[in-house]
C-alpha positions as CSV (number, residue, x, y, z in Angstrom):
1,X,4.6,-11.9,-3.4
2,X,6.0,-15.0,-2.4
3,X,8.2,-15.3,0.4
4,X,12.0,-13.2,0.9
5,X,12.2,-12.9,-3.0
6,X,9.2,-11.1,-3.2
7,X,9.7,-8.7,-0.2
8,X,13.1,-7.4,-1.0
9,X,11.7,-6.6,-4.4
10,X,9.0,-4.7,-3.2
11,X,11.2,-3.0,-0.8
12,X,13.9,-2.5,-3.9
13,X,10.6,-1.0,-6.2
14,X,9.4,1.3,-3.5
15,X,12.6,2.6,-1.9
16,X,11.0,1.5,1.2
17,X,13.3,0.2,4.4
18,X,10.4,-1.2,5.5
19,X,10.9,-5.5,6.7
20,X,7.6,-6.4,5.6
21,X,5.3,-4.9,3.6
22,X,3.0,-7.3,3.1
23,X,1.6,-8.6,6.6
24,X,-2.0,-7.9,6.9
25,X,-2.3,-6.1,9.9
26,X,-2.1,-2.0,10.0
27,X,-4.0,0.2,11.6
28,X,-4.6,3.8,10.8
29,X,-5.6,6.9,12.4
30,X,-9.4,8.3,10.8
31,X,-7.6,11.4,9.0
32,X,-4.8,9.2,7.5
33,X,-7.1,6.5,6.4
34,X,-9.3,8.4,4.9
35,X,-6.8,10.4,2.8
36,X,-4.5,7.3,1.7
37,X,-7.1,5.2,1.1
38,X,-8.8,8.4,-1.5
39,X,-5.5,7.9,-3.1
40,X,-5.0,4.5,-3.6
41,X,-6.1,2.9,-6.9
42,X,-5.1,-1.1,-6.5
43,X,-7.6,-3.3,-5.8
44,X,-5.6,-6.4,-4.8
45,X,-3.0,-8.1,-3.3
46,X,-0.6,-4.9,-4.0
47,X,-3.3,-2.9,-2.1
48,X,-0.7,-3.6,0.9
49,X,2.3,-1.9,-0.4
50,X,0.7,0.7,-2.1
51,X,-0.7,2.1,0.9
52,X,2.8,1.6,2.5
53,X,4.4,3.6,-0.5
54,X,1.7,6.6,0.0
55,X,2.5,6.9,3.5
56,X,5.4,7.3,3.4
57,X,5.3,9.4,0.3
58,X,2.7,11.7,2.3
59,X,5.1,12.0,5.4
60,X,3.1,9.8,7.6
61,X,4.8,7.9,10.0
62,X,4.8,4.0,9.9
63,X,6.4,1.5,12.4
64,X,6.6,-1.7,12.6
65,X,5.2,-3.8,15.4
66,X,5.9,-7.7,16.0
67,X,2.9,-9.9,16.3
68,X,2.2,-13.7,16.5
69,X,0.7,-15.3,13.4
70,X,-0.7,-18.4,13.0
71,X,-0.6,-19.6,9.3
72,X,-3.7,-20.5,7.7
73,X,-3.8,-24.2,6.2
74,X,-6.6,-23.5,4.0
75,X,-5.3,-20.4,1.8
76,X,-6.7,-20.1,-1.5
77,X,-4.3,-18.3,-2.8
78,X,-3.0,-19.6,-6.1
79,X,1.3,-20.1,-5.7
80,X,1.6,-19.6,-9.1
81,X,-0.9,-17.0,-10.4
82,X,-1.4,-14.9,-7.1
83,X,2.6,-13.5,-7.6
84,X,2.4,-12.9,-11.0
85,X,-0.8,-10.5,-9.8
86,X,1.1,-8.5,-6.9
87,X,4.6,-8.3,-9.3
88,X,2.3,-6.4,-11.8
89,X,0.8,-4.4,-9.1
90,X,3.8,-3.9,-7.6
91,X,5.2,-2.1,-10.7
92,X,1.4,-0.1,-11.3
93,X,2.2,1.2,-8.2
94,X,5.7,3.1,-9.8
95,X,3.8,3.6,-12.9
96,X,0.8,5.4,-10.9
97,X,3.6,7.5,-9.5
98,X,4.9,8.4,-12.4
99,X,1.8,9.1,-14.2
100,X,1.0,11.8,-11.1
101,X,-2.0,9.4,-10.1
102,X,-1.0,9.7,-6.3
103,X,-0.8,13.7,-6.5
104,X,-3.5,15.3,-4.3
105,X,-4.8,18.3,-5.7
106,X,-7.3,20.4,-3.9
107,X,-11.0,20.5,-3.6
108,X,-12.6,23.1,-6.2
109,X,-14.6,24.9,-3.0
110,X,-11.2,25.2,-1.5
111,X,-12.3,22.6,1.7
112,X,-8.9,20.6,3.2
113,X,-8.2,17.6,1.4
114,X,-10.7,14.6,2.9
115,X,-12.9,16.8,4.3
116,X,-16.6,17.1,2.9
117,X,-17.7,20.3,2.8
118,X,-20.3,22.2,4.9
């Protein structure tokens, strides 16, 4: 998404109070990772605020710390084609939901969720 347009509706979407979703830097600890990122199903720019949304659907805590950017000049992101992809990635993210996509359901050899067996 573009801009402050874009982030309040991806905050107004996801019920999230989070400022902004969809900075690229987040870090993770192993067991969180690897359990969010089983989860996850988008495989673009709305990766960033589906992972956000699972989080915090999932109990995890998630702060927000400042840091400096610096822009890059030579983006190749399209303006006009690159919202239009995280807008409808922003709403496969509900529709996941809905569909019980982001429910975990245990292994069959009854192991913890993420972990391989023995």
């Amino acid at each position: 998404m573009i801009g402050r347009t874009g982030n309040r509706l991806v905050r107004r979407v996801l019920q999230t109070p989070l400022s902004d979703t969809q900075c690229g830097f987040k870090a993770f600890k192993g067991d969180a990772a690897r359990r969010l990122f089983t989860l996850a199903r988008i495989d673009g720019f709305g990766f960033d605020f589906e992972i956000l949304f699972l989080a915090q659907k999932l109990g995890y805590r998630v702060r927000e710390l400042p840091v400096t950017w610096h822009d890059d000049g030579d983006s190749r992101l399209n303006p006009l084609t690159a919202p239009l992809q995280a807008l409808g990635e922003l709403f496969q993210v509900r529709l996941n939901e809905a569909r019980g996509l982001y429910d975990e359901t245990p292994p069959a050899d009854g192991a913890p969720s993420g972990d391989a067996p023995d």
